[in-house]
BAKOLVO-301741 format. One line per 5 residues: their letters; for each residue x, y, z of C-alpha. Coordinates in nm, 3 decimals. Layout:
BEGIN
a	X:Y:Z; ...
! end
This chain:
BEGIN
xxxxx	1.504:-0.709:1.358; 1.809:-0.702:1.109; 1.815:-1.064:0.965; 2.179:-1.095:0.895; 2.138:-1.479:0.927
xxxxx	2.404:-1.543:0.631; 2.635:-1.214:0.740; 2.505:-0.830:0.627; 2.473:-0.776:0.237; 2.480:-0.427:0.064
xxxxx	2.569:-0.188:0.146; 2.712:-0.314:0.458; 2.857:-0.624:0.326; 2.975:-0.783:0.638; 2.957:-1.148:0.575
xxxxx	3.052:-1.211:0.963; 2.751:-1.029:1.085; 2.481:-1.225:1.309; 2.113:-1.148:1.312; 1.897:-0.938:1.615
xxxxx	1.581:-0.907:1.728; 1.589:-0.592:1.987; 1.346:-0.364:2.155; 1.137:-0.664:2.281; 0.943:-0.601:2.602
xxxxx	0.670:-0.832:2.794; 0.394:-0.678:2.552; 0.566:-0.811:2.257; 0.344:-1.060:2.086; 0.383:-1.222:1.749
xxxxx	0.238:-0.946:1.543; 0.496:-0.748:1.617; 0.759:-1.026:1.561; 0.572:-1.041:1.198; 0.538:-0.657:1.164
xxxxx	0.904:-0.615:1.191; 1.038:-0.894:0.999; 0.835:-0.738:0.724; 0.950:-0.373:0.793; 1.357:-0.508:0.789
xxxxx	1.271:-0.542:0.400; 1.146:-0.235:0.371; 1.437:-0.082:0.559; 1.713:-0.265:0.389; 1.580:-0.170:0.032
xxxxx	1.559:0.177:0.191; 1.950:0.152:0.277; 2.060:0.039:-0.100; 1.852:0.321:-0.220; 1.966:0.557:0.007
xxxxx	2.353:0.481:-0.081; 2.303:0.429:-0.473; 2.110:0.772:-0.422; 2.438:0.959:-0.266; 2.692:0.755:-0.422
xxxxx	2.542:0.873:-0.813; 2.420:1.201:-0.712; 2.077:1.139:-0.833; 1.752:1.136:-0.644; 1.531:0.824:-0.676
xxxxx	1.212:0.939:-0.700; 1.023:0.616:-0.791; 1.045:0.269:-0.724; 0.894:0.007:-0.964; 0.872:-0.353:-0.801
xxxxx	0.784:-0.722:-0.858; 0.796:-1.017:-0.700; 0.609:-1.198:-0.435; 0.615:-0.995:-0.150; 0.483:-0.719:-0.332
xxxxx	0.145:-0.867:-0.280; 0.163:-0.759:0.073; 0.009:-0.390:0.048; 0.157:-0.381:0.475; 0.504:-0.394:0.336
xxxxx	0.433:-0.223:-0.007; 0.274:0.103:0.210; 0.557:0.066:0.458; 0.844:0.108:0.176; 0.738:0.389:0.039
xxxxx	0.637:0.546:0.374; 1.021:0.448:0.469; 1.208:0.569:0.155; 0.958:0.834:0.122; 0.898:0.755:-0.270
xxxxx	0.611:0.655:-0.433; 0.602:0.248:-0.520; 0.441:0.145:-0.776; 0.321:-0.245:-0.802; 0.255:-0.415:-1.104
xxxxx	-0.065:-0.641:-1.163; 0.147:-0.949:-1.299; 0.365:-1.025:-1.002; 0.658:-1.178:-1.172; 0.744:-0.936:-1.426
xxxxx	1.124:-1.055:-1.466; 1.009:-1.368:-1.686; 0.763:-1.144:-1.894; 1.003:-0.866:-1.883; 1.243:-1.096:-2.123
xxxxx	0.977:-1.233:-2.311; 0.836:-0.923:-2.414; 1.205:-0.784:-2.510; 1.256:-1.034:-2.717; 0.936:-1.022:-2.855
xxxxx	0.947:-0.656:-2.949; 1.323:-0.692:-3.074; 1.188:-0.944:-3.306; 0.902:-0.713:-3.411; 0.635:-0.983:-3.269
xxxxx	0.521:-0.678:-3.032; 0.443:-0.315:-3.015; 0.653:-0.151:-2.726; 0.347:0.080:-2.698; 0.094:-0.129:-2.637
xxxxx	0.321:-0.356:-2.413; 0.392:-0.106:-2.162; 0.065:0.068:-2.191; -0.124:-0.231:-2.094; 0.064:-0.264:-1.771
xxxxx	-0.170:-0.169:-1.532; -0.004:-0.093:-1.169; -0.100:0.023:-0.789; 0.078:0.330:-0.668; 0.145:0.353:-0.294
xxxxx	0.234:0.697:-0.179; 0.393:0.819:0.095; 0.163:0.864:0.415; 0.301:0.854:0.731; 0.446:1.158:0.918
xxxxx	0.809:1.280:0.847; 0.925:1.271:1.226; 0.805:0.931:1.259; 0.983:0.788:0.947; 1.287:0.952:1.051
xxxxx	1.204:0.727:1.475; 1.131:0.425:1.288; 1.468:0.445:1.045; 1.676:0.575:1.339; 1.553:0.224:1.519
xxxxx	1.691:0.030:1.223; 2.015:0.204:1.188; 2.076:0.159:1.560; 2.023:-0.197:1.560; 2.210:-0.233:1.245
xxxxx	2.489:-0.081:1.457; 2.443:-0.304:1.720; 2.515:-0.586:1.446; 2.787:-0.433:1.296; 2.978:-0.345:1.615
x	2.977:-0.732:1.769
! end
């Protein structure tokens, strides 16, 4: 599935590009359907990271999320299986709102920056699927990513 539904953001950034859903067969049921909507996150965080990676020269060796869907540990595994990093989750969800309240808070001297960060507490997900079958999965993406580009 690439969900291009309003055109193809980064790093494509095709803005006339339609969505797909491809590979379907008569064994195809809705988990799959689900499965793979989930995985086309995974894969197009995977593509940003991939090109910020080559375009700066520097490897990412970490990724530090938030956000809702990081309470799906599916997904969570998945990316870091996919960009073959470690992903680490927060235990507050929504850290963007704390994030400025806490900077503000230390800037004003309310808070210790020590103590802030060290009582973050977080879930790592490592890498654990085989290397050849990253690289099958990925190559599916990229050719159906082609498939959207090329219309």
């Amino acid at each position: 599935m690439v969900p291009a539904f309003t055109g193809l953001g980064a790093p494509y950034w095709d803005s006339e590009a339609t969505g797909i859903l491809t590979g379907m067969t008569r064994t195809t049921k809705r988990k799959e359907i689900v499965r793979t909507a989930l995985a086309c996150i995974a894969y197009q965080i995977t593509d940003v990271i991939k090109a910020m990676s080559t375009e700066s020269g520097i490897d990412i060796s970490e990724l530090r999320v938030d956000g809702g869907p990081t309470k799906n540990k599916y997904l969570m595994q998945f990316q870091s299986d996919i960009v073959h990093v470690t992903v680490q989750v927060p235990s507050s969800e929504e850290l963007s709102g704390i994030g400025v309240a806490y900077a503000a808070g230390i800037a004003a001297g309310i808070y210790n920056k020590k103590e802030v960060l060290n009582k973050m507490t977080r879930t790592r997900f490592t890498p654990q699927m085989q290397s050849d079958e990253c690289v099958q999965k990925y190559a599916g993406w990229k050719n159906a990513v082609e498939q959207v580009l090329n219309k």
